[in-house]
Backbone as CSV, one residue per row, in Angstrom:
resi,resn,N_x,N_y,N_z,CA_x,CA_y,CA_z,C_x,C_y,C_z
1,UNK,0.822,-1.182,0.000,0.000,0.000,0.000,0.868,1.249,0.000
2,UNK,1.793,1.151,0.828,3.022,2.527,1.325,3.833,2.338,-0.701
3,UNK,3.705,1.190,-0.972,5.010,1.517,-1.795,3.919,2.151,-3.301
4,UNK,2.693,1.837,-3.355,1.441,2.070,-4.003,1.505,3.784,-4.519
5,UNK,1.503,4.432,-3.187,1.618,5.207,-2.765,2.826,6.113,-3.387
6,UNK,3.919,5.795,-3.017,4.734,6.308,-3.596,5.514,6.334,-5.017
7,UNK,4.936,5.038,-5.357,4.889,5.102,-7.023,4.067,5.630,-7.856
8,UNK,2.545,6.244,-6.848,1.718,7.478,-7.795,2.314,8.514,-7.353
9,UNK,2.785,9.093,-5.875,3.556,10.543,-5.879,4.839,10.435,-7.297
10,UNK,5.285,9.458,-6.987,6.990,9.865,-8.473,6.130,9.886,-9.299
11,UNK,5.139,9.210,-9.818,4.299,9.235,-11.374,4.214,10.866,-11.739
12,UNK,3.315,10.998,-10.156,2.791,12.415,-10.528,3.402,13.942,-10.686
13,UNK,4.716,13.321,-9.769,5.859,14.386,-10.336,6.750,14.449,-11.109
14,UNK,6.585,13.028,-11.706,7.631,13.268,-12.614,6.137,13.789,-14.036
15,UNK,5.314,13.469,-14.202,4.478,14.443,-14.941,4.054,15.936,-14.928
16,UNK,4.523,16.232,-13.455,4.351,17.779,-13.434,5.709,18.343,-13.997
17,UNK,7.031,17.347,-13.911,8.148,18.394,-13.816,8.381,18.028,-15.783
18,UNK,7.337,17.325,-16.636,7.718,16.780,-17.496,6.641,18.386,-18.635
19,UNK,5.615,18.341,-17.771,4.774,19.297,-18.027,5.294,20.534,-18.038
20,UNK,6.335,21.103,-17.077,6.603,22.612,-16.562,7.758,22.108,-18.466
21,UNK,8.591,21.235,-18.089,9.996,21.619,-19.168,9.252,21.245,-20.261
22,UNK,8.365,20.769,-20.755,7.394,20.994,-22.327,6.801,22.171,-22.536
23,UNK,5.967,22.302,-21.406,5.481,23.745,-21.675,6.207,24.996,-21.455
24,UNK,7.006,24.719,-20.754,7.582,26.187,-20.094,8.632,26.960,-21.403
25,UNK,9.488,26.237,-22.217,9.940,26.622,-23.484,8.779,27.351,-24.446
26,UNK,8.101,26.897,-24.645,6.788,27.188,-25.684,6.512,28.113,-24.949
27,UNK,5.887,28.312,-24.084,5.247,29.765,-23.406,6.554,30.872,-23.612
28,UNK,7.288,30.452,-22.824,8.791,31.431,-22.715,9.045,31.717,-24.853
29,UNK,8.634,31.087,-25.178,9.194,31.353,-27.013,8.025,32.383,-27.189
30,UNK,7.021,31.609,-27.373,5.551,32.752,-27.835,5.822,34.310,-27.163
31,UNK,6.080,34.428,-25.638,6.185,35.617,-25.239,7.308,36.146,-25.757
32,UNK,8.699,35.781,-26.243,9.837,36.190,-26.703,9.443,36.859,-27.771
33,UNK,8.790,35.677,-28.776,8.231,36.470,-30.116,7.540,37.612,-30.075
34,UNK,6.949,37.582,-29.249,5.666,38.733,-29.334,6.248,39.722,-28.491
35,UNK,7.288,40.130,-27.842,7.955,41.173,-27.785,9.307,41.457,-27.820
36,UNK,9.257,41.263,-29.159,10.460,40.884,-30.373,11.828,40.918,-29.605
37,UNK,11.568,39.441,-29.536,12.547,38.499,-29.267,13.966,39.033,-27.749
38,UNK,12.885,39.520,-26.807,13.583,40.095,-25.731,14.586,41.789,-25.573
39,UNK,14.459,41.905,-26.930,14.562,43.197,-27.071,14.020,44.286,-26.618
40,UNK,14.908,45.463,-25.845,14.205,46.522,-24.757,14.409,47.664,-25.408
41,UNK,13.431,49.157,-25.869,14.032,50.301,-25.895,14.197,50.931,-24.580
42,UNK,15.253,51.210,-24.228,15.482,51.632,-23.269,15.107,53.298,-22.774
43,UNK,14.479,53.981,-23.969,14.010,55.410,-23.544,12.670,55.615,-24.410
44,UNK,12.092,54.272,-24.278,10.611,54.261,-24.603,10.261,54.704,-25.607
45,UNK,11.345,54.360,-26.737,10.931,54.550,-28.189,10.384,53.229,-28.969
46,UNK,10.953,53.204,-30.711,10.668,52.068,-31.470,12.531,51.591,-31.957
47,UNK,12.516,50.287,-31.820,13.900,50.327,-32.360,14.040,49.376,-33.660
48,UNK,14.706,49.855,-33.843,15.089,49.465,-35.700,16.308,48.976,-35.792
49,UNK,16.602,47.448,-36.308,17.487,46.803,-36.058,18.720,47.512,-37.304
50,UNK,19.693,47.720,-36.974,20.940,47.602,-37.922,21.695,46.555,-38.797
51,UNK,21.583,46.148,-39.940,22.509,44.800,-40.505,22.173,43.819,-39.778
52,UNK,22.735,43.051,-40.277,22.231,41.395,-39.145,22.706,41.745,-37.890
53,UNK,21.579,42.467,-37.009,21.658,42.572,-35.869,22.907,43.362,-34.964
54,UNK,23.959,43.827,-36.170,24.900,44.850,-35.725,24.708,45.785,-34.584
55,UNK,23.685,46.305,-34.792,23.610,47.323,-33.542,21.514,47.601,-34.018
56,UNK,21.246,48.267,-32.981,19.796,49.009,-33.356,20.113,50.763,-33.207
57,UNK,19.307,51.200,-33.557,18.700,52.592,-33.383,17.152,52.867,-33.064
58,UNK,17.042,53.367,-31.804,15.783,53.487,-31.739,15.492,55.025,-31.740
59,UNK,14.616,55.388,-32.003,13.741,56.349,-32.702,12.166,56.585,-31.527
60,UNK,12.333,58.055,-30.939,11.445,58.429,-30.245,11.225,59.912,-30.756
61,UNK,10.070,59.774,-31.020,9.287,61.029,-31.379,8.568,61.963,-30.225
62,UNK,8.736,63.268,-29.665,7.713,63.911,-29.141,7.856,65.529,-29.420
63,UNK,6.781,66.340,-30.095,6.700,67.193,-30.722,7.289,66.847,-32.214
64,UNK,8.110,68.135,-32.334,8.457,68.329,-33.308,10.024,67.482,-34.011
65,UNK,10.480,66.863,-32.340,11.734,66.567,-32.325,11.803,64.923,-32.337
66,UNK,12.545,64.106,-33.467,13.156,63.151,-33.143,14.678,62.863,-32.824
67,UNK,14.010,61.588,-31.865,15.532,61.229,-30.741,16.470,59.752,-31.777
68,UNK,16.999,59.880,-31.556,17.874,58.728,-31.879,19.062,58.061,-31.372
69,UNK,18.612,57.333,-30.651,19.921,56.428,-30.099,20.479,55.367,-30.462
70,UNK,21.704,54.786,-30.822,22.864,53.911,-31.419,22.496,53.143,-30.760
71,UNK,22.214,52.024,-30.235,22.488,50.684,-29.210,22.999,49.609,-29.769
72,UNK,24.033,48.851,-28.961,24.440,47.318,-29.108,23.264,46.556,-30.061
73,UNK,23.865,45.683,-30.299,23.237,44.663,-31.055,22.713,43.219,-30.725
74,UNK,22.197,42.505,-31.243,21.588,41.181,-30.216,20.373,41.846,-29.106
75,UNK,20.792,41.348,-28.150,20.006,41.685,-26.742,20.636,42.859,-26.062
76,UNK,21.730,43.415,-26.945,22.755,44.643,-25.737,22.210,45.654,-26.365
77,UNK,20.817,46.301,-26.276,20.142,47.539,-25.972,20.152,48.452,-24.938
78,UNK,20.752,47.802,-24.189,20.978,48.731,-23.026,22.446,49.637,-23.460
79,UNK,23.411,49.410,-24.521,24.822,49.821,-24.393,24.580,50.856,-25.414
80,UNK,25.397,52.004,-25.464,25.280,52.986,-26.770,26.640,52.300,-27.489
81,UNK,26.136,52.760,-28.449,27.416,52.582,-29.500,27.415,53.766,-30.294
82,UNK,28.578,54.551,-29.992,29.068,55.783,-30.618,29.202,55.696,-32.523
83,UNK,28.445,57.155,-32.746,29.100,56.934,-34.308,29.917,58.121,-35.069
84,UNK,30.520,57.911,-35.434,32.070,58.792,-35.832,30.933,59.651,-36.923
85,UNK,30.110,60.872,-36.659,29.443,61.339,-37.684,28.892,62.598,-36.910
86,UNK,29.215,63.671,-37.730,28.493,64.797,-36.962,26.913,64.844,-37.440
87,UNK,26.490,64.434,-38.500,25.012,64.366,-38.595,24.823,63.001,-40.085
88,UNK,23.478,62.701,-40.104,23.140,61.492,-40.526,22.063,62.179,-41.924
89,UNK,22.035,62.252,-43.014,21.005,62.284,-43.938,20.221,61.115,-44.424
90,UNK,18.301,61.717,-43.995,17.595,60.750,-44.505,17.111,61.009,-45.325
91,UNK,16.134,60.262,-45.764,15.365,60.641,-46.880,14.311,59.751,-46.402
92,UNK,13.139,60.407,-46.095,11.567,59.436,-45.674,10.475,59.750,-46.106
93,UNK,9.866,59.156,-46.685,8.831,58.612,-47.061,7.353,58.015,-46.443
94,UNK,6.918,58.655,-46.587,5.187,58.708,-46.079,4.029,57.698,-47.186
95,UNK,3.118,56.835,-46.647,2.472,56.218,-47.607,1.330,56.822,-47.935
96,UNK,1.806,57.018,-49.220,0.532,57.880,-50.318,1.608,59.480,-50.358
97,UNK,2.692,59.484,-50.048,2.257,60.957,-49.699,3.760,61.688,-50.278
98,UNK,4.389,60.741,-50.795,5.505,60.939,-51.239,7.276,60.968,-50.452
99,UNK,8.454,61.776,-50.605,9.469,61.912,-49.806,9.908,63.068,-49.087
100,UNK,10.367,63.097,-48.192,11.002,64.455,-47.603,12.540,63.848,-46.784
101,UNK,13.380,65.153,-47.011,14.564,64.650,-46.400,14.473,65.375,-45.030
102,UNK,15.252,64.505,-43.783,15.590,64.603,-42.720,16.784,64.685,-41.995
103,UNK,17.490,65.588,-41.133,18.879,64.970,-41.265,18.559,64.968,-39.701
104,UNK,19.622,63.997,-39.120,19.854,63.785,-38.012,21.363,64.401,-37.452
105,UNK,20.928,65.254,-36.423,22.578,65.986,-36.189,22.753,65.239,-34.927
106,UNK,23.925,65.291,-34.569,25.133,65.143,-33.537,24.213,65.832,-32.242
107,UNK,24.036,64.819,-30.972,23.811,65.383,-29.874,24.223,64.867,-28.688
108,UNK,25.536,65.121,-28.337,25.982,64.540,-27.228,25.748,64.588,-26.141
109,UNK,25.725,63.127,-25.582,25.340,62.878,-24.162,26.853,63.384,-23.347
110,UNK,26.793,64.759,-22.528,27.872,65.085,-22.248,28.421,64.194,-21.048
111,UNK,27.478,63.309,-20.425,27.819,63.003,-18.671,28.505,61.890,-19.190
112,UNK,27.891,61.283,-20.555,29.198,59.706,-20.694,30.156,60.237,-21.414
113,UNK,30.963,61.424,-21.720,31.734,61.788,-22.326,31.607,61.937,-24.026
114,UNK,30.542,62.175,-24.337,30.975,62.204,-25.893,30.925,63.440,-26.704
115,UNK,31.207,63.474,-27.681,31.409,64.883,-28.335,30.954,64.913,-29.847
116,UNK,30.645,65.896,-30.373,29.875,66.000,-31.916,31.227,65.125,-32.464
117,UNK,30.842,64.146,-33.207,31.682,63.493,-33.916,31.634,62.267,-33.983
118,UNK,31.170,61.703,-32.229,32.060,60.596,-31.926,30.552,60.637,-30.740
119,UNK,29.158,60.579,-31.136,28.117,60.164,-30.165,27.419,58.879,-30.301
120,UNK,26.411,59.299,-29.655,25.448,57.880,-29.585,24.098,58.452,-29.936
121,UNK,23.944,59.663,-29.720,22.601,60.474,-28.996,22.381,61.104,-30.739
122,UNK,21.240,61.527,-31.271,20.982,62.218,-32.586,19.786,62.774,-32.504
123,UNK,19.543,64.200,-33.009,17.965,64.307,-32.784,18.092,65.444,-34.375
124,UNK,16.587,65.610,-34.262,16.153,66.059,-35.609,14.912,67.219,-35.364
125,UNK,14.395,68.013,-36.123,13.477,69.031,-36.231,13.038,69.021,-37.266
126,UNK,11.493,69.215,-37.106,11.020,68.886,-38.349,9.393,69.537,-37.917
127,UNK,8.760,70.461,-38.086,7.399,70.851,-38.088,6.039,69.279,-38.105
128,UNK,6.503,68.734,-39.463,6.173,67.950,-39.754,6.136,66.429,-38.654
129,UNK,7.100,66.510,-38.123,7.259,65.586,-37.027,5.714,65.389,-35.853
130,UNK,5.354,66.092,-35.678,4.249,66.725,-34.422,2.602,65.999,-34.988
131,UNK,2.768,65.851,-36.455,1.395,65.034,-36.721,1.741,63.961,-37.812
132,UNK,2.696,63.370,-37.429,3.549,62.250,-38.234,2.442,60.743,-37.547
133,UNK,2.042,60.191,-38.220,1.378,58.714,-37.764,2.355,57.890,-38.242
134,UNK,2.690,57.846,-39.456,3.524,56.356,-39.870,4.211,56.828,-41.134
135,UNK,6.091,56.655,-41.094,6.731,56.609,-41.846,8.027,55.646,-42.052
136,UNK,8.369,55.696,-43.295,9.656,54.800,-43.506,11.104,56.137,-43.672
137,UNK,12.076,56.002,-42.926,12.946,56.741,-43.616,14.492,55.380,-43.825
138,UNK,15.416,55.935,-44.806,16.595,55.659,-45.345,17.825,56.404,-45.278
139,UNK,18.942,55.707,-44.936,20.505,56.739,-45.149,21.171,55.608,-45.109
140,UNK,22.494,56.025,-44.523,23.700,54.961,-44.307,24.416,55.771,-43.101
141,UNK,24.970,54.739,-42.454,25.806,54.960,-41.057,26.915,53.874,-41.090
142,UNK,27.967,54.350,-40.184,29.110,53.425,-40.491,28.938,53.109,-38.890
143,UNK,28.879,51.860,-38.459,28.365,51.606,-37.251,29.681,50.477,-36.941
144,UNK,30.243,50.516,-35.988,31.615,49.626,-35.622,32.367,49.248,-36.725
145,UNK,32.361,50.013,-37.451,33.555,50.481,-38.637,32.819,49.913,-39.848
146,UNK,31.713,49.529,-40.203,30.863,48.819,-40.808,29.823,50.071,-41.319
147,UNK,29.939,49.927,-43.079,28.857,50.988,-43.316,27.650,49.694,-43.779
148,UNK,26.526,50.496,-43.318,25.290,49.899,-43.224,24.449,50.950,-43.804
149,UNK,23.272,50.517,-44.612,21.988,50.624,-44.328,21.038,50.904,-42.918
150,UNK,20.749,52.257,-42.985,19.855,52.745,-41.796,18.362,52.889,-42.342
151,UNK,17.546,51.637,-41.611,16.192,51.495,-42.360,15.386,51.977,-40.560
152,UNK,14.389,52.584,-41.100,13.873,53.190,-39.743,12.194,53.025,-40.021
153,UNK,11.638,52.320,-39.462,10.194,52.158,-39.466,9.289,52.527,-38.392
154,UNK,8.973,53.853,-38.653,7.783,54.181,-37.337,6.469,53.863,-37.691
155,UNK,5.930,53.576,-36.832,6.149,53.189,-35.602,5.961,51.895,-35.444
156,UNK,6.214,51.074,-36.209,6.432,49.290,-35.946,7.606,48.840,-35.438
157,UNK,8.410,49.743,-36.112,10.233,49.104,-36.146,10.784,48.521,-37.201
158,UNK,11.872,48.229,-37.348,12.435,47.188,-38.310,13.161,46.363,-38.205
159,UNK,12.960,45.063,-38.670,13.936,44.069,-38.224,13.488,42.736,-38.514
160,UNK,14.254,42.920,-40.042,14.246,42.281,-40.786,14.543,40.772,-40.018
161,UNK,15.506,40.290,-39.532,16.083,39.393,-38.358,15.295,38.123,-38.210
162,UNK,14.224,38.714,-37.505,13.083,38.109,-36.650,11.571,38.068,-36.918
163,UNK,11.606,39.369,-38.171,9.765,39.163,-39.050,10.297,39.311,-40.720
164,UNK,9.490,38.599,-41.088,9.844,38.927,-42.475,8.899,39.899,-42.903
165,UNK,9.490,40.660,-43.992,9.576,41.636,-43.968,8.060,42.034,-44.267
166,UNK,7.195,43.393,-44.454,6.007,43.872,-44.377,5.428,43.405,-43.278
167,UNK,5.926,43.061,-42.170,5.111,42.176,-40.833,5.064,43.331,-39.580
């Protein structure tokens, strides 16, 4: 009876602990996916991946002004990554509505030491910015000595990576 007993407790735990490591991957994946793939903006913007995952830039809009910050690549959103550029030219594009160029200048974060040239930090002015719903803009940046393609999708993001693409 005692040993009865203890061959339904192991049954039943070894089905709970068989249950947690089947399910617990699958849950932990679905939530990964759906907030793309553990990736954080760290100043509550949209971020837009760089090259295979080279670095991101995320992109925060309020008023008239957009922000732009360099970050690590992979999961290192939390790190800036400086870019040897005193300002960035875009060119963006609105659907239905045609192009306008944008440039992004040099704005250094003075407390981590950086200087027009050599930042992390970029912001922009633009009238137009203040009743902006949804655009694509384009340039190039040389990001850890690597010139890239700077694809910027507000307000979804971009990243190519992990959705294919129009997603």
């Amino acid at each position: 009876m005692i040993r009865k007993f203890f061959i339904g407790l192991f049954s039943l735990s070894l089905m709970i602990c068989l249950g947690v490591l089947l399910l617990g991957p699958v849950t932990a994946l679905g939530r990964e996916e759906h907030e793309g793939h553990g990736h954080e903006a760290p100043h509550g913007g949209v971020l837009n991946v760089i090259g295979k995952e080279l670095a991101h830039v995320e992109i925060l809009i309020e008023g008239d002004t957009l922000e732009a910050w360099f970050l690590g690549g992979g999961q290192d959103t939390g790190r800036s990554v400086r870019i040897k550029a005193g300002e960035i030219p875009l060119k963006v594009s609105f659907p239905g509505k045609g192009e306008m160029k944008l440039v992004l200048r040099a704005s250094p974060l003075k407390l981590a030491g950086e200087k027009a040239g050599n930042c992390s930090h970029f912001t922009a002015n633009a009238n137009w910015l203040k009743d902006v719903k949804e655009f694509e803009a384009r340039g190039e940046v040389v990001i850890k000595g690597i010139r890239e393609k700077l694809i910027i999708r507000y307000p979804e993001g971009y990243d190519p990576v992990h959705r294919k693409e129009g997603h």
